[in-house]
C-alpha positions as CSV (number, residue, x, y, z in Angstrom):
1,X,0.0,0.0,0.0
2,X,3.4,2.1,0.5
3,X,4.1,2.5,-3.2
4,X,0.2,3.2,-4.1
5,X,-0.4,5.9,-1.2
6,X,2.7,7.2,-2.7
7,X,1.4,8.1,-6.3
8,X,-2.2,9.2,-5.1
9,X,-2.0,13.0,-4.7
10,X,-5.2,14.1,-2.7
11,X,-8.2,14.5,-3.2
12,X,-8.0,11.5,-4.9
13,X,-11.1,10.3,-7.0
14,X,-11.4,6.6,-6.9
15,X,-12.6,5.7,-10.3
16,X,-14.6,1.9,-11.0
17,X,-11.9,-0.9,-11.9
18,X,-9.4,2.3,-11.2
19,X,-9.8,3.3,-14.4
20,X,-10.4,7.4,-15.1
21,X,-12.8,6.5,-18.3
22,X,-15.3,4.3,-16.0
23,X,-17.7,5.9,-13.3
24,X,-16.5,7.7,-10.5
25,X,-17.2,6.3,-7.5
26,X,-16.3,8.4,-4.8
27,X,-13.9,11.3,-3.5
28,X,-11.1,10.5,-1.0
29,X,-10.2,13.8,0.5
30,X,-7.1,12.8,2.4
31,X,-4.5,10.0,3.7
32,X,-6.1,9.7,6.9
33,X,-6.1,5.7,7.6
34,X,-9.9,5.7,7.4
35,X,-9.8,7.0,4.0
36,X,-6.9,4.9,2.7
37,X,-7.5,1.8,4.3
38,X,-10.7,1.4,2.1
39,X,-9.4,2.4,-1.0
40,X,-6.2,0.1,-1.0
41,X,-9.0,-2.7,-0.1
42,X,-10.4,-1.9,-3.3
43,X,-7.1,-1.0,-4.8
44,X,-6.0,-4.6,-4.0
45,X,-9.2,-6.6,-5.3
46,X,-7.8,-5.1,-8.8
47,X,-4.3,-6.0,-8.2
48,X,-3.6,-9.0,-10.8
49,X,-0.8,-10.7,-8.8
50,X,-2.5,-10.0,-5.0
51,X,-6.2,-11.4,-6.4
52,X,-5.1,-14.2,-7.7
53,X,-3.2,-15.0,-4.4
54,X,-6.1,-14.7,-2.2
55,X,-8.3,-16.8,-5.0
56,X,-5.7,-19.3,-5.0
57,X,-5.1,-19.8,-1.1
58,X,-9.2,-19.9,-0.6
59,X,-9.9,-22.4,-3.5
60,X,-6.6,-24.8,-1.9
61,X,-7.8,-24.5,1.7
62,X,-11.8,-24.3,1.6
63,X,-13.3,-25.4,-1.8
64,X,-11.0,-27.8,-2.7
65,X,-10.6,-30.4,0.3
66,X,-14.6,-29.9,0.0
67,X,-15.0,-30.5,-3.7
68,X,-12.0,-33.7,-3.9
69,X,-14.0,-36.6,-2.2
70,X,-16.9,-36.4,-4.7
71,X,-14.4,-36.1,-7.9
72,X,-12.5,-38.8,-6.0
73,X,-15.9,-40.5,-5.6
74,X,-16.9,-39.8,-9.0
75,X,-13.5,-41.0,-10.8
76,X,-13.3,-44.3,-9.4
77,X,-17.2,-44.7,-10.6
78,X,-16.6,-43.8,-14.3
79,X,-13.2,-45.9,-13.8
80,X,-15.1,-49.6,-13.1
81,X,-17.6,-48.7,-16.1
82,X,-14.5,-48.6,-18.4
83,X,-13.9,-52.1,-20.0
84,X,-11.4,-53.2,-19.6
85,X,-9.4,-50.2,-17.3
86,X,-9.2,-52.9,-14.2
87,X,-6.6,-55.0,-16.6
88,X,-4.6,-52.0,-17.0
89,X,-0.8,-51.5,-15.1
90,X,-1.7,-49.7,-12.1
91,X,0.5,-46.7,-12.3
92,X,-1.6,-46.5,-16.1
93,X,-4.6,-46.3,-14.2
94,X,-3.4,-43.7,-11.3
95,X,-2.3,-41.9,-13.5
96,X,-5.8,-41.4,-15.5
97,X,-7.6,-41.3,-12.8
98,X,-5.1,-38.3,-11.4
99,X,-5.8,-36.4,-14.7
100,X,-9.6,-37.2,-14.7
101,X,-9.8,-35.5,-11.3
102,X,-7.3,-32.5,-11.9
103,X,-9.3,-31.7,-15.3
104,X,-12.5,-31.8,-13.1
105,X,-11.7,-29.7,-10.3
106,X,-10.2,-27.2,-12.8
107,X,-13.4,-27.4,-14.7
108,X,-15.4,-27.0,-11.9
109,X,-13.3,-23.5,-10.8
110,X,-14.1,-22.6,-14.4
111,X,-17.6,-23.0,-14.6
112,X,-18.5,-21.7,-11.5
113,X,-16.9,-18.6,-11.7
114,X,-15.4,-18.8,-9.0
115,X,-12.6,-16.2,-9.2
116,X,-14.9,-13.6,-10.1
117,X,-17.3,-14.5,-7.1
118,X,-14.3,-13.6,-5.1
119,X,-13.1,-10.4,-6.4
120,X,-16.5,-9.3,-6.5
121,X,-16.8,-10.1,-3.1
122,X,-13.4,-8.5,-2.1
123,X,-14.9,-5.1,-4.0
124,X,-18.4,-5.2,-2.3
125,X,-16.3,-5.4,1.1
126,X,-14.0,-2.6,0.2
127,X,-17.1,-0.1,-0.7
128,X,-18.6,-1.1,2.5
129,X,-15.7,-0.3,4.1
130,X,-15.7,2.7,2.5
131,X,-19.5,3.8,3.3
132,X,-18.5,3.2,6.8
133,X,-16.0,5.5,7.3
134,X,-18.4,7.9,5.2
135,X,-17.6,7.9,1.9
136,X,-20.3,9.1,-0.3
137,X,-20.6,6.8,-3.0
138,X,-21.6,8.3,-6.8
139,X,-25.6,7.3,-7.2
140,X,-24.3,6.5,-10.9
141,X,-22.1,3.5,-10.1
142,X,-23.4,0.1,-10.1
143,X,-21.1,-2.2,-7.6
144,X,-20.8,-5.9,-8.9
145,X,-23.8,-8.1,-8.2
146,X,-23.0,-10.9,-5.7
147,X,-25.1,-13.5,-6.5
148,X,-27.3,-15.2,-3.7
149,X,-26.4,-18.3,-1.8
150,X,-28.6,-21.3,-3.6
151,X,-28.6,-19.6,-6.9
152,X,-26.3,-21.4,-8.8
153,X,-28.1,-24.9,-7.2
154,X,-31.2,-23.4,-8.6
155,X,-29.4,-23.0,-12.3
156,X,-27.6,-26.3,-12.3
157,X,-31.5,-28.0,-11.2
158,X,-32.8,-26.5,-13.9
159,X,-30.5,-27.7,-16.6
């Protein structure tokens, strides 16, 4: 946050995705920790490299161990419905199982948008961080849409 608070000269005007040519979404009228705190938040939730850190360590250490004994579960189900795969060397069939179930949990990351759900989330936190410490918030921006709990179950149901 050293090098950012460093370039910002205030006021600063925190524009949407930090970018001048989207909508303003507020004014922050000085460094005071209040003001910056929130706005490095933000600031961060755009950052490529910090982003994908935080998506990354909450996919390894919540979703996945979650996710892994169904795909396991799953793999080893398709596997006996293979002719023939029982016959195969083992390390053969390790090793398409291993594959099956890495190409699945990455597909599953994929398709559920997960990485977005998280930066949105880390953005929605950030401008309520902001309205707390009493930022006034432009009436014209639109914050990213989190999408309700039970949602996505009601989508995959439907298909």
């Amino acid at each position: 946050a050293k090098t950012e608070k460093n370039k910002m000269k205030y006021p600063f005007t925190l524009h949407e995705m930090n970018d001048p040519e989207k909508t303003k979404i507020t004014d922050v009228p000085s460094e005071e920790v209040k003001w910056v705190d929130a706005t490095c938040e933000y600031l961060a939730a755009l950052d490529e490299w910090t982003i994908k850190r935080v998506q990354d360590n909450v996919w390894i250490s919540v979703v996945k161990p979650t996710i892994e004994p169904n795909v396991d579960n799953a793999v080893n189900g398709a596997a006996e419905n293979v002719e023939g795969f029982s016959s195969l060397p083992y390390f053969i069939q390790s090793k398409a199982k291993r594959t099956a179930k890495d190409k699945a949990i990455t597909t599953a990351r994929k398709k559920s948008g997960f990485d977005k759900k998280i930066q949105d989330k880390m953005l929605s936190i950030a401008l309520n961080n902001m309205i707390k410490e009493g930022a006034t918030i432009n009436p014209e921006f639109k914050p990213p849409k989190e999408e309700e709990e039970g949602k996505d179950e009601e989508k995959k149901n439907e298909a």
